[in-house]
Steps between C-alpha positions, in 0.01 A plus 500: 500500500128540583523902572248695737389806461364749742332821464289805579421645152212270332614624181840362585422169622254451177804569327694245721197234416506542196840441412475151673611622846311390823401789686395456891494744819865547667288294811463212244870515349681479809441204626574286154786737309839426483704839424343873534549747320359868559499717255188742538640847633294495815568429881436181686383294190665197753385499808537333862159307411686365174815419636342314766374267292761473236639125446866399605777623303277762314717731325384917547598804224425814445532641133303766536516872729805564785477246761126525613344229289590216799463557812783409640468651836215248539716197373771608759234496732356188399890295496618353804864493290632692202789377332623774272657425160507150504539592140590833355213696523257219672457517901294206638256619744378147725176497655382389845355153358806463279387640134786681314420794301757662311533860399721630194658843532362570818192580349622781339476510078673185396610546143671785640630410879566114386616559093636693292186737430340478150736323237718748306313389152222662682610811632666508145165492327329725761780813505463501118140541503578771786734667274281511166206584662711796683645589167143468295346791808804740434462486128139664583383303231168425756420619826324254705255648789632455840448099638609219433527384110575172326827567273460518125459156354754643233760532795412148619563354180833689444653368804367107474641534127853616651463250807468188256737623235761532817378145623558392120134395487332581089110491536266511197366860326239556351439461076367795360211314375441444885556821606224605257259248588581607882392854438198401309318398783676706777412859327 
C-alpha cells in the first residue's frame, strides 16, 4: 500500500515524513487515494471540494470525533443516487458523471458504528492500567498536581508483565551484571 498522509501540524507531518510516509495537502490526496480515513478530532477535514474530485469507487471513514469529520451533507448533496448498505455499514453515494464513492458507517466513528469497538485484549490491557493507577492515587503514596499525567512506568510494566504471562509469551530479564552496568551510566 503506498499510504498518504495529510496534515495541519508541521510537527506531525515531519513525523509522518520521517517514518517513510508521503505527506501532501487533502487538495492533493483526493484526487489519487484509494480509501480515507479521518481520524483528526476536528470538523470538515473532507470536504465538498475533496469529494468532488475523489476517483471512482473511493472508499470514505471516519476514525476519529462523532460524525463531523465527512461531510456528508455535502456528499448527499453532491449524489444524484445513494444506495444504502450495499454492504453492512457501506452506502454508495453515485455522482452526476457516474463516480461511486462509498461511505462506511455513515460517517460516523467506524471501529465503533461498523465493529466491534476496540478488541477485548485491549480494553483488557487498558482497564488494568485504569485500575492500578486508581488504586496507586488512593494509597496516597503520591499526589500528582491537577492535569493530565503519564502513569507510572512501574504500573506500565506490571500490567505488560501480566498481559504476556496471560498470552503465555516469556521475554528476556535483565542479568544483574546488566542491571549494574545499566545504572552506571543512567545515575
Amino acid at each position: 500500500a503506498h499510504v498518504v498522509v495529510t496534515e495541519v501540524d508541521a510537527v506531525r507531518a515531519l513525523e509522518a515524513a520521517m517514518r517513510g510516509f508521503r505527506v501532501l495537502p487533502m487538495a492533493a490526496a483526493a484526487p489519487i487515494g484509494e480509501l480515507f480515513i479521518t481520524a483528526t478530532g476536528c470538523t470538515d477535514v473532507i470536504g465538498p471540494e475533496h469529494l468532488a474530485v475523489m476517483r471512482d469507487g473511493a472508499i470514505l471513514a471516519n476514525a476519529g470525533h462523532f460524525d463531523v469529520e465527512i461531510d456528508v451533507r455535502a456528499l448527499a448533496d453532491l449524489a444524484v443516487v445513494m444506495n444504502p448498505a450495499i454492504r453492512p455499514h457501506a452506502d454508495e453515494y453515485v455522482l452526476a458523471d457516474g463516480r461511486r464513492l462509498i461511505l462506511l458507517a455513515e460517517g460516523r466513528v467506524v471501529n465503533l458504528v461498523a465493529a466491534e469497538g476496540s478488541p477485548p485484549a485491549v480494553m483488557d490491557v487498558s482497564f488494568g492500567v485504569q485500575a492500578l493507577a486508581m488504586a496507586w492515587l488512593a494509597s496516597g503514596e503520591a499526589m500528582p498536581s491537577a492535569g493530565v499525567h503519564d502513569v507510572p512506568a512501574a504500573i506500565d510494566a506490571k500490567i505488560a508483565g501480566l498481559a504476556l504471562a496471560a498470552l503465555g509469551t516469556p521475554i528476556d530479564t535483565l542479568s544483574s551484571a546488566q542491571m549494574r552496568y545499566l545504572e552506571s551510566w543512567r545515575g
